[in-house]
C-alpha positions as CSV (number, residue, x, y, z in Angstrom):
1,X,0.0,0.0,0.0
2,X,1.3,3.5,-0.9
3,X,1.6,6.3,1.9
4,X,-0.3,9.4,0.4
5,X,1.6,12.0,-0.8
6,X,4.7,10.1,-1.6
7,X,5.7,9.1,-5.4
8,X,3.7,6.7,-7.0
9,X,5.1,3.5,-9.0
10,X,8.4,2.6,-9.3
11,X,10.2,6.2,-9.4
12,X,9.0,5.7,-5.4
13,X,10.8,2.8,-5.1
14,X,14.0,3.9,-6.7
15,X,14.1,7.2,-5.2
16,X,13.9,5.9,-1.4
17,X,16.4,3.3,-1.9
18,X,19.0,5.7,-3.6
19,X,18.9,7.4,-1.0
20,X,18.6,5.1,1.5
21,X,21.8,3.4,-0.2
22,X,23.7,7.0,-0.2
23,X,22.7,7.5,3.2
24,X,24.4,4.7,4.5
25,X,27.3,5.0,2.4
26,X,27.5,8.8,3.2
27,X,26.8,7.6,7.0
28,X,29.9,4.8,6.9
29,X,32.3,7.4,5.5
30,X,31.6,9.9,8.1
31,X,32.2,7.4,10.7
32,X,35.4,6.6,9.1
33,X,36.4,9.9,8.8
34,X,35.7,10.8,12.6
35,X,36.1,8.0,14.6
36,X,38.8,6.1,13.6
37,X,41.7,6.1,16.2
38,X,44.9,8.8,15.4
39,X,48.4,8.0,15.9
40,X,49.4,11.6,16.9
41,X,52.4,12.7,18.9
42,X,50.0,15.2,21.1
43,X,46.3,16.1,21.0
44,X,45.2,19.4,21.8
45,X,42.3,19.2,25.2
46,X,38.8,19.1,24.6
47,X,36.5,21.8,23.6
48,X,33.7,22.1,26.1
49,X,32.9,25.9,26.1
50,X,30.1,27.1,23.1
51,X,31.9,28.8,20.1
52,X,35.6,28.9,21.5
53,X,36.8,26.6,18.8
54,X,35.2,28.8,16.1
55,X,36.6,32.6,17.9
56,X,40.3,30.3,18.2
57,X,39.6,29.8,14.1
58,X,38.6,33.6,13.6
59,X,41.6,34.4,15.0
60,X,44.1,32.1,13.0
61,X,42.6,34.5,10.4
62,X,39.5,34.8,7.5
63,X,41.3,32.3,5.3
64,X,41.9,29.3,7.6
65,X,38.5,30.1,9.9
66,X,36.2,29.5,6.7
67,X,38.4,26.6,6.0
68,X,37.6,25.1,9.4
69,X,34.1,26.9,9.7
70,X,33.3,25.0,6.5
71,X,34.2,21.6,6.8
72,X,32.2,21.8,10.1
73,X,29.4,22.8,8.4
74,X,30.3,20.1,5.5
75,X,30.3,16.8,7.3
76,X,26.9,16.3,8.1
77,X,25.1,18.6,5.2
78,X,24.4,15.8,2.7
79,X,21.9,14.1,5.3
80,X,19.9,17.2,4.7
81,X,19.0,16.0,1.5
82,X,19.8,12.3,1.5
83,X,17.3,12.1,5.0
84,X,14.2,13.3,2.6
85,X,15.3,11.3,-0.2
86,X,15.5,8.4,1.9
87,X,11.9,8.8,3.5
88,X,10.2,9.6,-0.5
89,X,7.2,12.0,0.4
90,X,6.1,15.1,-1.7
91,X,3.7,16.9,0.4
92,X,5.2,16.4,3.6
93,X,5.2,20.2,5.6
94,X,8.5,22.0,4.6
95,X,9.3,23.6,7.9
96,X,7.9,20.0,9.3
97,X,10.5,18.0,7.3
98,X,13.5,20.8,7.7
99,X,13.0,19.8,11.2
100,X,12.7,16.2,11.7
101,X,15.9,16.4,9.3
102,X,17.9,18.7,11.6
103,X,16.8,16.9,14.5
104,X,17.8,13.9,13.4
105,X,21.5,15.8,12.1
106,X,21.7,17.0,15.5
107,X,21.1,13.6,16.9
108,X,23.7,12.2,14.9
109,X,26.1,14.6,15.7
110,X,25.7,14.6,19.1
111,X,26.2,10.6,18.7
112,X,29.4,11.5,16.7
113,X,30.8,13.7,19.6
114,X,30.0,10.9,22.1
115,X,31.8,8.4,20.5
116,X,34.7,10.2,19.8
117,X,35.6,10.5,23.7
118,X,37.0,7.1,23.7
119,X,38.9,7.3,20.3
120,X,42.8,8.1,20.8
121,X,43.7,10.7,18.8
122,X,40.3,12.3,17.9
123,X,39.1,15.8,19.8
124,X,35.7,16.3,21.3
125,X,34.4,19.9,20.0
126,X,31.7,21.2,21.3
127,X,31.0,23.6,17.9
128,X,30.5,20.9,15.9
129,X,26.7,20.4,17.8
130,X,26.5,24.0,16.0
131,X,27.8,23.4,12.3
132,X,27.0,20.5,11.5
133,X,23.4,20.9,11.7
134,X,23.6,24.6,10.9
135,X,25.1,22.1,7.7
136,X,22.4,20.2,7.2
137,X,19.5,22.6,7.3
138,X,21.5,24.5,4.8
139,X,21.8,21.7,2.6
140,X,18.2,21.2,3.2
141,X,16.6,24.2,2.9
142,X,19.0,25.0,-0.5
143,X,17.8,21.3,-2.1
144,X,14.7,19.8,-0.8
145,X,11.9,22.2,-1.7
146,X,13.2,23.1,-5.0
147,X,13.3,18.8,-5.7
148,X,10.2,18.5,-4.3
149,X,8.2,21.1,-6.5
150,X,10.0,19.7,-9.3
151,X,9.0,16.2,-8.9
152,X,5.6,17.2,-7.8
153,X,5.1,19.2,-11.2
154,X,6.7,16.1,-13.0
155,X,4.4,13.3,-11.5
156,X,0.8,15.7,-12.4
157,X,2.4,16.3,-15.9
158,X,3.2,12.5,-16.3
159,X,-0.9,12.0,-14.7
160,X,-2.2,14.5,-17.4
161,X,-0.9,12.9,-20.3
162,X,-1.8,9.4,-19.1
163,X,-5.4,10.6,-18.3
164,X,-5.6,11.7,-22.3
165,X,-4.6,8.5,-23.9
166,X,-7.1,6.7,-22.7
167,X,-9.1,4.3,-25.1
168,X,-12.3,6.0,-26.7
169,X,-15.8,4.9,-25.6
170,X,-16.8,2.1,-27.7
171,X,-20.7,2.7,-27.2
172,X,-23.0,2.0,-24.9
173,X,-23.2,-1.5,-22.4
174,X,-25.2,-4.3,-24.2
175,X,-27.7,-5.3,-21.7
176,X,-30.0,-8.3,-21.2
177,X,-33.6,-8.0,-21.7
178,X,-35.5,-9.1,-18.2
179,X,-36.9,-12.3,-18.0
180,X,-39.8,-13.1,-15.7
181,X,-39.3,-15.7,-13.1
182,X,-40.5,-19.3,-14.2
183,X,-43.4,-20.7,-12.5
C-alpha cells in the first residue's frame, strides 16, 4: 500500500532506496572519517565551552576560519537531503520535514561527539553540535523544496498525459432483456 503523498510506482521505489543506499554509504564514511583512532604525537584538550573553537579559528585569520568553519558545516550537510530522499514523500510540511531532518542531524552529531571521547587521537568539540546541523539545514533548505516542486510538477504532468490516452468509448453497455421468473 502506498503512503499518500509520496511518489507513485516505481520512481518511489528507486528514489527511497538511492537514498537510503547513499545515506548509508554517506553515514559509513563519516564514521570513518571521525572515529577512527589517530596516531598523533600530542592532542590538543577538549573543547567544552560554546563557540571557543570557532573565535580560536577567527583568529588564525578569515582564510583558515572558513576553512575550518566550512568543513564543520560540511560533514553532516548531505543528510539534509539524502534524509528526505531516503523517507520519499512530496507533500510532507516544509518547515515539518526541515525539522525532523535537523533533528535527526543534531542527533547524529551529538552521537558523533559521544563516541569520539573514547577514540585516541580524535578531539571532542563542542562547535560541531552548531555546524554540522547549521550544515544540514543548509543543505536542506537549498535542495529539498526546489526537488520536491520539481518532482511534484513532473508526477501531475506524467498524470495528465496518461489521463488523455485513454481508449475512446466504444458505445454503450449491451444489456439483457428481463426475464420473468419461471413458475
Amino acid at each position: 500500500m502506498q503512503r499518500q503523498g509520496s511518489i507513485g510506482g516505481s520512481a518511489a521505489i528507486r528514489i527511497r532506496a538511492t537514498g537510503g543506499i547513499l545515506l548509508l554509504a554517506h553515514l559509513a564514511f563519516v564514521a570513518w572519517l571521525t572515529l577512527r583512532p589517530l596516531d598523533v604525537p600530542w592532542v590538543t584538550p577538549a573543547n567544552l565551552q560554546p563557540l571557543a573553537g570557532i573565535r580560536a579559528d577567527l583568529a588564525l585569520g578569515w582564510q583558515e576560519a572558513a576553512r575550518r568553519i566550512a568543513e564543520g558545516l560540511a560533514l553532516l550537510a548531505p543528510l539534509g537531503v539524502l534524509i528526505p530522499m531516503a523517507h520519499g514523500r512530496l507533500t510532507a510540511s516544509p518547515l515539518g520535514s526541515l525539522v525532523r531532518t535537523v533533528a535527526a542531524g543534531a542527533l547524529i552529531s551529538l552521537g558523533i561527539e559521544l563516541l569520539q571521547t573514547g577514540v585516541p587521537g580524535q578531539i571532542v568539540d563542542v562547535d560541531s553540535l552548531f555546524l554540522n546541523p547549521l550544515g544540514v539545514a543548509l543543505a536542506h533548505a537549498a535542495v529539498v523544496p526546489a526537488a520536491r516542486f520539481h518532482l511534484r510538477r513532473r508526477s501531475e504532468r506524467v498524470g495528465r498525459t496518461t489521463a488523455l490516452q485513454e481508449e475512446p468509448t466504444q458505445g454503450r453497455t449491451p444489456t439483457i432483456p428481463r426475464v420473468g421468473i419461471a413458475p
